[in-house]
Residue frames as qw, qx, qy, qz and C-alpha x, y, z in Angstrom:
[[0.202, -0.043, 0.664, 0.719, 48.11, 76.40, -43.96],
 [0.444, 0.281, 0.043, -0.850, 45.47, 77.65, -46.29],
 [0.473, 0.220, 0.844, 0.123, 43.30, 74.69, -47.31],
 [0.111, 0.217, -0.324, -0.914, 41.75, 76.07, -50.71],
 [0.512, 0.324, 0.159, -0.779, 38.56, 76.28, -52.15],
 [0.328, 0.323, 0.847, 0.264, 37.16, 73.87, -54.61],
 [0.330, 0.208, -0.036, -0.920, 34.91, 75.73, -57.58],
 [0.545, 0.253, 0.776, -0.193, 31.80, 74.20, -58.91],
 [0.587, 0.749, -0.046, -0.304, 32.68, 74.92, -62.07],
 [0.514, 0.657, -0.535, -0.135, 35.87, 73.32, -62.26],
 [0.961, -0.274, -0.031, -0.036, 36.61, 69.56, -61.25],
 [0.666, 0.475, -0.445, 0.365, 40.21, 69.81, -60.60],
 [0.818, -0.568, -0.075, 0.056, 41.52, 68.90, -57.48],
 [0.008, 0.786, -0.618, 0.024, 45.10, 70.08, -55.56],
 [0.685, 0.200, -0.670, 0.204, 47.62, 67.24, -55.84],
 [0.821, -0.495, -0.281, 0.033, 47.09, 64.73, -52.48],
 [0.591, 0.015, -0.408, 0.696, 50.78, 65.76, -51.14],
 [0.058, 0.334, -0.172, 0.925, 49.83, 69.14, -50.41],
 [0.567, -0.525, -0.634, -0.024, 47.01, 67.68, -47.86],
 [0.174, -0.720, 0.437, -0.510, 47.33, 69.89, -44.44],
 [0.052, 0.435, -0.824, 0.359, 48.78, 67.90, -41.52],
 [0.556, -0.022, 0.512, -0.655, 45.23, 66.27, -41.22],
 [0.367, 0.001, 0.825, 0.429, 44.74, 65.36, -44.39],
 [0.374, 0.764, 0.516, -0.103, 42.64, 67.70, -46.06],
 [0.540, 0.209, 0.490, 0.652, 43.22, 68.49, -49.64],
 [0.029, 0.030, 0.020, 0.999, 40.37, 70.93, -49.96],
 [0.276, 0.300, 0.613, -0.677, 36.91, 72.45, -49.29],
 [0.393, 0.507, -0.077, -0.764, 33.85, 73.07, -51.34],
 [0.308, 0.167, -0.661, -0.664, 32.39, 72.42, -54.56],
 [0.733, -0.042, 0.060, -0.676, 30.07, 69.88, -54.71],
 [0.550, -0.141, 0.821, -0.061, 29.06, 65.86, -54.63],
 [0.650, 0.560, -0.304, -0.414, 28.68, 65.35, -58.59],
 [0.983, -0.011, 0.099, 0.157, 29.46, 62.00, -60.14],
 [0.529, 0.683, -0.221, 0.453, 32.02, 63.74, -62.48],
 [0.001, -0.781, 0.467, -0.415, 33.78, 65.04, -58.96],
 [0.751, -0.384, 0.512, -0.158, 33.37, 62.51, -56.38],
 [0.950, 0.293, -0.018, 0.108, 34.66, 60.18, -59.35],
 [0.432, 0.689, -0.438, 0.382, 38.21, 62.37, -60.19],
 [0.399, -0.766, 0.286, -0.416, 38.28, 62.42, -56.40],
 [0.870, -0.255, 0.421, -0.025, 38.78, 58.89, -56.02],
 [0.844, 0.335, -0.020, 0.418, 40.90, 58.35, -59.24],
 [0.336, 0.790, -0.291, 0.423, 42.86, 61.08, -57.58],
 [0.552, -0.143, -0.655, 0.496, 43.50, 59.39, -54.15],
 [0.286, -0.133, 0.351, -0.881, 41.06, 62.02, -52.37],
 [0.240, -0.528, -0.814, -0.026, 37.28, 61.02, -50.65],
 [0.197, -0.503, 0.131, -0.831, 34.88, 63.31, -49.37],
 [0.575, -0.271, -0.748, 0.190, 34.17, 63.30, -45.76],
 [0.049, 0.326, -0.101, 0.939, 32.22, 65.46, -43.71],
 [0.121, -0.455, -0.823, 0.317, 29.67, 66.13, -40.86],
 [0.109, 0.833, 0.535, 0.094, 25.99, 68.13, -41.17],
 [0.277, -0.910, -0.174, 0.254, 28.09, 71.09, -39.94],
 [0.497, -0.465, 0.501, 0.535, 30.67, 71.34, -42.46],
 [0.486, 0.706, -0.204, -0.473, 31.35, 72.10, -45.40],
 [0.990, 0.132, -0.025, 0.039, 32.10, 69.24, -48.14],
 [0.732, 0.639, -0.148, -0.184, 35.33, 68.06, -47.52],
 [0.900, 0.396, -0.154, 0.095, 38.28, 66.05, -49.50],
 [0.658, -0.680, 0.323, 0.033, 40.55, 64.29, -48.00],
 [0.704, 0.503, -0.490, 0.109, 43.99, 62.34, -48.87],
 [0.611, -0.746, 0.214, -0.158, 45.28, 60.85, -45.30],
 [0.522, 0.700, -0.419, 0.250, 48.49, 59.84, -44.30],
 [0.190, 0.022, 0.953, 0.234, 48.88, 56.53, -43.95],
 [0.704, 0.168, -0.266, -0.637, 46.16, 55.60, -45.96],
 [0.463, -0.184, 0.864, -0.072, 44.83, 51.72, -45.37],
 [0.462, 0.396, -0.622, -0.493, 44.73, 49.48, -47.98],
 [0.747, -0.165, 0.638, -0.088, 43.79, 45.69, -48.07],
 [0.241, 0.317, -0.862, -0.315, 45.78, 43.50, -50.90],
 [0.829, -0.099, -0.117, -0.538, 43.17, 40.92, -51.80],
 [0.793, 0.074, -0.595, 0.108, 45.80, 38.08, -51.30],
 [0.263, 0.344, -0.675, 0.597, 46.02, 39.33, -47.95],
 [0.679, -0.394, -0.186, -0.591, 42.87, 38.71, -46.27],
 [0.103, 0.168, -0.917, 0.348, 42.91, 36.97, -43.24],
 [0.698, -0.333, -0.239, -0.587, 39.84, 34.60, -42.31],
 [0.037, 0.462, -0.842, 0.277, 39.52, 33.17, -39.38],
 [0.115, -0.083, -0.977, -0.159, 38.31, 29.86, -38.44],
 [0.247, 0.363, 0.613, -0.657, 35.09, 31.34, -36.40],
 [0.316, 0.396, -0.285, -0.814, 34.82, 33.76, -39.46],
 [0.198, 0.066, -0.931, -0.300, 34.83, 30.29, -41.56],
 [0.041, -0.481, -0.875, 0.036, 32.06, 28.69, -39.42],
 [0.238, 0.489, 0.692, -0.475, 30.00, 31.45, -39.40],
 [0.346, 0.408, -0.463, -0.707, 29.87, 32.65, -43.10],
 [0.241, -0.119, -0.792, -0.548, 28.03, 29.29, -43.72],
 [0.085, 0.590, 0.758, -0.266, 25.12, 30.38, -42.15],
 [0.013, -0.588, 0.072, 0.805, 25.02, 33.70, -44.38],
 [0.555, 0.680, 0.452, 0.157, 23.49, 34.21, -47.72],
 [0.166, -0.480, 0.157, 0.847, 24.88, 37.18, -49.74],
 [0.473, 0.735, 0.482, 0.066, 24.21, 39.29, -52.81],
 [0.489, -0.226, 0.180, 0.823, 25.63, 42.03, -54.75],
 [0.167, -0.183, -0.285, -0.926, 23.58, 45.57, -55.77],
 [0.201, -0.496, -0.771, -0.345, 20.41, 43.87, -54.64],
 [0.250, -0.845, -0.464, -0.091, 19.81, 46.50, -51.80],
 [0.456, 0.403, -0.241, 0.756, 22.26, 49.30, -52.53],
 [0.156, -0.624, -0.113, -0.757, 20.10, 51.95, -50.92],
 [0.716, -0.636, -0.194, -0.213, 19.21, 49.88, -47.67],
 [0.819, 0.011, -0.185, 0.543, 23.06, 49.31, -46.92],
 [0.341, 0.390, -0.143, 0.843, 23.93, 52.64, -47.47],
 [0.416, -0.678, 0.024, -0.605, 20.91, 53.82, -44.78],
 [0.851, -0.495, -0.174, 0.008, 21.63, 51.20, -42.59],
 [0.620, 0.277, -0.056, 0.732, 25.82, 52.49, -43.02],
 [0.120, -0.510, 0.138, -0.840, 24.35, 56.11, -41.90],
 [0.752, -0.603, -0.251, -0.093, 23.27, 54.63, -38.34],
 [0.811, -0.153, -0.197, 0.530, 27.02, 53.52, -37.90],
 [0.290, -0.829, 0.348, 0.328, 29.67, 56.31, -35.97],
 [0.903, 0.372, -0.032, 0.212, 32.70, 56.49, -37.85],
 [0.715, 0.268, -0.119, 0.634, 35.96, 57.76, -36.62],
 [0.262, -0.439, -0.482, 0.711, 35.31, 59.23, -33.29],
 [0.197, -0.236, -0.194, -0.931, 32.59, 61.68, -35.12],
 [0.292, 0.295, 0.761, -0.499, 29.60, 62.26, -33.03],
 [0.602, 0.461, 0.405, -0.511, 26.39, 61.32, -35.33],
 [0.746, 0.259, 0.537, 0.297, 27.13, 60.08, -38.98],
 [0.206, -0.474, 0.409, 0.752, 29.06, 61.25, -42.07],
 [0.167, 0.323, 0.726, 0.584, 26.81, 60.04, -44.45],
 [0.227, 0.383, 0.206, -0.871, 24.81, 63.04, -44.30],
 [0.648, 0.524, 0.485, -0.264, 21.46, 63.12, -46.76],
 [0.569, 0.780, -0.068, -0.251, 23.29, 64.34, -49.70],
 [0.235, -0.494, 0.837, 0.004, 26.36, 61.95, -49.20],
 [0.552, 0.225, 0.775, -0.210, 23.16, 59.38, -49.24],
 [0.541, 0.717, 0.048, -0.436, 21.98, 61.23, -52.78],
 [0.138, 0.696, -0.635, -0.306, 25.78, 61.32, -54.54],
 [0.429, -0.319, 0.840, -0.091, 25.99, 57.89, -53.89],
 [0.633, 0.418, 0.615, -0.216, 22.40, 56.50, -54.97],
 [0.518, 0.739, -0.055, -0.427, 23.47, 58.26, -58.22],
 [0.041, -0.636, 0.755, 0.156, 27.01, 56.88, -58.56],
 [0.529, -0.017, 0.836, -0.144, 25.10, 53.55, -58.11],
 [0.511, 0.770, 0.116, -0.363, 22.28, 54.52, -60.80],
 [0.357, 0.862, -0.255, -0.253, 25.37, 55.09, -63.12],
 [0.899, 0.232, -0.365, 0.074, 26.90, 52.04, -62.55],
 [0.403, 0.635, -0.521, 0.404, 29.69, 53.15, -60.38],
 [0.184, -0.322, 0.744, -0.556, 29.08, 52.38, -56.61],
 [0.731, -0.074, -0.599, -0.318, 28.12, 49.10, -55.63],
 [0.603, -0.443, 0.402, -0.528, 26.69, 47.23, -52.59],
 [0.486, 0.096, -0.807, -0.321, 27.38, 44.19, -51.20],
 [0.594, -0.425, 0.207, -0.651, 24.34, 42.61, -48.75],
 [0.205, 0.184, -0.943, 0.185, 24.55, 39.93, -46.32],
 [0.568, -0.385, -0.062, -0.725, 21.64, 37.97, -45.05],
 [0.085, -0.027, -0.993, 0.074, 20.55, 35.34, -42.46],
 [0.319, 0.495, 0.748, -0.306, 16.99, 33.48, -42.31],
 [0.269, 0.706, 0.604, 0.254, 16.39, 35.79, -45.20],
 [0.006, 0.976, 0.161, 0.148, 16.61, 39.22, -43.85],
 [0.438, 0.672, -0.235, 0.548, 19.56, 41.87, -44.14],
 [0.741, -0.593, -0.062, 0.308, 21.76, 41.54, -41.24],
 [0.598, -0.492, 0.278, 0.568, 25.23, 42.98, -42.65],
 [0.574, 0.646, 0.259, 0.431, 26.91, 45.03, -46.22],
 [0.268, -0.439, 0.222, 0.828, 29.68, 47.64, -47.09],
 [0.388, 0.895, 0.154, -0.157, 28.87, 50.06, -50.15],
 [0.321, -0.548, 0.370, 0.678, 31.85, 51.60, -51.98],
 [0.623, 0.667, 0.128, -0.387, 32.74, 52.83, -55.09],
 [0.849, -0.026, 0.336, 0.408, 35.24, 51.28, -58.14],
 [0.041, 0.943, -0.188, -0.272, 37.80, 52.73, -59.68],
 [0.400, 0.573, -0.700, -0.148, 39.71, 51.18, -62.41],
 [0.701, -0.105, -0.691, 0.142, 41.01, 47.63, -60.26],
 [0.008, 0.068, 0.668, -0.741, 39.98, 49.48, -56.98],
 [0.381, -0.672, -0.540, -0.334, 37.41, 49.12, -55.00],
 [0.038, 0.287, -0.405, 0.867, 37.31, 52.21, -52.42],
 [0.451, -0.375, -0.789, 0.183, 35.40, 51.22, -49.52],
 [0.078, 0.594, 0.017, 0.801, 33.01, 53.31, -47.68],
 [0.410, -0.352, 0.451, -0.711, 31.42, 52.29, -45.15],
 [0.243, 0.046, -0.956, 0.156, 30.03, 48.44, -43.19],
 [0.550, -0.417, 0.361, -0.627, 27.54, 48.00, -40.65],
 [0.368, 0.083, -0.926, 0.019, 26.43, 44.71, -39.13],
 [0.841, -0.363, -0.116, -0.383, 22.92, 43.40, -37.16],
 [0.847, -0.489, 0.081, -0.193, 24.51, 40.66, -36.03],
 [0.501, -0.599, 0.568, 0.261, 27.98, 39.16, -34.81],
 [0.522, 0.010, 0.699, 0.489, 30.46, 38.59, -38.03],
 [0.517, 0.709, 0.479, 0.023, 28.06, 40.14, -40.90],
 [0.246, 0.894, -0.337, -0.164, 30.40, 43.22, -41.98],
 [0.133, -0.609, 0.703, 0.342, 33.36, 40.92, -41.77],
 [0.626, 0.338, 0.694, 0.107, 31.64, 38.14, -43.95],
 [0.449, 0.840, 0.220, -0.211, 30.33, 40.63, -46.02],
 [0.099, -0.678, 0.671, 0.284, 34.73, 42.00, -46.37],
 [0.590, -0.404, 0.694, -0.081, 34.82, 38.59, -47.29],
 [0.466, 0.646, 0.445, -0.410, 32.96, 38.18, -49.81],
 [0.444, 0.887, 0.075, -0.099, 33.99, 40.45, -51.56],
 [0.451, -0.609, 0.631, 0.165, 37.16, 39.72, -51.34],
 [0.541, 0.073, 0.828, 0.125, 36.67, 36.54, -53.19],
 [0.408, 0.778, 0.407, -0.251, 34.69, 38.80, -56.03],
 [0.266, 0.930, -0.178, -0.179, 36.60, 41.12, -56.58],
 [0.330, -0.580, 0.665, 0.335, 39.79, 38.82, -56.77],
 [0.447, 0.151, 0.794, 0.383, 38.18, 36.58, -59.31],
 [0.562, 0.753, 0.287, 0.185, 37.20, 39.38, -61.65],
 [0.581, 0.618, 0.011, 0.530, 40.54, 41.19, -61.83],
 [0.340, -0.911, 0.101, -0.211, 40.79, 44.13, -58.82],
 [0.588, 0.342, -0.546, 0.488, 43.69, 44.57, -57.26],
 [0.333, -0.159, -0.699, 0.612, 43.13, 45.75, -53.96],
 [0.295, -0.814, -0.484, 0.129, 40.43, 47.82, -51.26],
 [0.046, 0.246, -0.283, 0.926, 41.43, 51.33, -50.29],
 [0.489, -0.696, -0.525, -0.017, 39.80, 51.49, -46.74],
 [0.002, 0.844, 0.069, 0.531, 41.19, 54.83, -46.15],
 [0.065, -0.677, 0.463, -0.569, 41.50, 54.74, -42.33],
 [0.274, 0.167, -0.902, 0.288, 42.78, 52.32, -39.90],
 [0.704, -0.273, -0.048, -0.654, 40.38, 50.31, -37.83],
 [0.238, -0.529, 0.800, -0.153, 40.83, 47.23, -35.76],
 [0.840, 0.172, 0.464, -0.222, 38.27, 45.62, -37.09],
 [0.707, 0.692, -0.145, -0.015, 39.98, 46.08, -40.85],
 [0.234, 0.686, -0.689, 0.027, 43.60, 45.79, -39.74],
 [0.560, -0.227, 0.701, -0.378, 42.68, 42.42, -37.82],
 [0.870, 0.371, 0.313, -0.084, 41.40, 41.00, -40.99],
 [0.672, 0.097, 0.272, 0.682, 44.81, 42.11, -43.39],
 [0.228, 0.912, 0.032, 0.341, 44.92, 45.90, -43.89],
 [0.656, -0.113, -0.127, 0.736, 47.89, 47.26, -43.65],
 [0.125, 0.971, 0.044, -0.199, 48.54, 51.01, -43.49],
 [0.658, 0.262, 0.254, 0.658, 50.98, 52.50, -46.36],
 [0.192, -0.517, 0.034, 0.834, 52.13, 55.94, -46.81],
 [0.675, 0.593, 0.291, -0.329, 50.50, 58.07, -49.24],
 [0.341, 0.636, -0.541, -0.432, 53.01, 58.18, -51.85],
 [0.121, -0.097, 0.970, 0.188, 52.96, 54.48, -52.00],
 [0.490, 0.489, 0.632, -0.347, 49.24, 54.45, -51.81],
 [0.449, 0.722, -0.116, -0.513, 49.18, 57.26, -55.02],
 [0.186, 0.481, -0.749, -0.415, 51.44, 54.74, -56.66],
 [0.161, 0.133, 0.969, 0.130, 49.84, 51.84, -56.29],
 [0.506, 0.635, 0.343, -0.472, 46.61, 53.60, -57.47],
 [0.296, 0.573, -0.459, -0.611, 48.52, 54.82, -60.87],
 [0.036, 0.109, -0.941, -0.319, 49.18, 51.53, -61.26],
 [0.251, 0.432, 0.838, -0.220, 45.54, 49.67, -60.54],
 [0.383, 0.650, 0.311, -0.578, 43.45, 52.39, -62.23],
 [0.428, 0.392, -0.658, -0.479, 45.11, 50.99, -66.04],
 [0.103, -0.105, -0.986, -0.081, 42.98, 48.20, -65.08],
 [0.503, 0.061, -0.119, -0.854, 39.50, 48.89, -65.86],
 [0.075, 0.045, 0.985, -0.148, 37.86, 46.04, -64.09],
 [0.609, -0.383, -0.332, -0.611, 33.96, 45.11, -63.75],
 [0.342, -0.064, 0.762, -0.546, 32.49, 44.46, -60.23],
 [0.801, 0.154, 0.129, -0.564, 30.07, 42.11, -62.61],
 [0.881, 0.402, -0.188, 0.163, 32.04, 40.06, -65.55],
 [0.677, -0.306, 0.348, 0.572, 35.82, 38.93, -65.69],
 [0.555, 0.694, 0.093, 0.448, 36.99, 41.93, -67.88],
 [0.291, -0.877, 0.010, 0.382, 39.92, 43.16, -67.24],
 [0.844, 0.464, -0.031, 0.267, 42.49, 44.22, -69.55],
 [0.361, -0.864, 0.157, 0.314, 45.76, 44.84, -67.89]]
């Protein structure tokens, strides 16, 4: 199939069904807040390596974690109380220490330098937020992502030392359920994410349960939501 073009003049995006058999929606355009934003309120992400051109997916399944579905387990338990955490205090080091990590059998990282730009802005503008795990003091573990209405779309983890990304899941978890969110979109399956409660869902269920979550215009700071 012909995957189409994105202009950088206009921020409209094809509708996620028409994805090719891979899940790409379409190429091009560019890594603006204004686009990467529709992108996610439209069930697309960009995702791409140094050799590629940007782009925007919609996959199929799509994984999702329901905050009431977390699983922690008892290790998890004992070793989250040796962990400090935080939340924005070191977007920028998360997201560099995130571009070390492989992701999805790609050889060298997707967060490419201007992946690393879009982002730092999205943050800047309120929209993408970090959360950072430490022990003894120093940053061992954090995920990044970015919010959308009562989602929080999830980009990327790393971890220093044993447990710190899944604390970190954890965490947040517990954050985002007590200000309003409704659930994670973590895009693609992993064992570390389906081991903790993600499930994988088809996309039309995913696109619906976005419609719904995104009339809830949480804060990843305060309890405001108004649903």
């Amino acid at each position: 199939m012909m995957i189409p073009r994105l202009s950088r003049f206009d921020y409209e995006f094809p509708d996620p069904r028409s994805a090719s058999s891979e899940g790409i929606v379409a190429w091009g355009g560019d890594l603006s807040p204004t686009r990467v934003l529709r992108a996610y309120r439209s069930g697309i992400f960009p995702w791409y390596s140094k050799s590629d051109p940007i782009l925007w997916w919609s996959v199929d399944p799509r994984l999702v974690l329901d905050l009431g579905d977390l699983k922690v387990s008892r290790s998890l338990k004992k070793s989250m109380k040796k962990f400090t955490f935080s939340l924005d205090r070191h977007f920028e080091d998360v997201v560099q220490h995130c571009s070390r990590v492989k992701r999805r059998d790609q050889e060298g990282s997707w967060i490419v330098p201007e992946m690393i730009d879009a982002y730092g802005e999205l943050h800047t503008l309120g929209h993408a937020h970090s959360v950072e795990c430490y022990e003894g003091g120093k940053l061992v573990g954090g995920l990044y992502g970015v919010v959308v209405g009562g989602v929080f779309c999830g980009e990327s983890m790393f971890s220093l030392v044993s447990d710190a990304s899944k604390a970190s899941l954890a965490f947040l978890v517990e954050h985002l359920s007590s200000n309003g969110f409704s659930f994670i979109d973590a895009q693609v399956s992993t064992p570390h994410l389906l081991a903790m409660g993600a499930k994988e869902i088809s996309r039309d269920e995913f696109l619906l349960k976005l419609e719904k979550a995104l009339k809830c215009e949480c804060s990843f700071t305060a309890q405001e939501c108004d649903e």
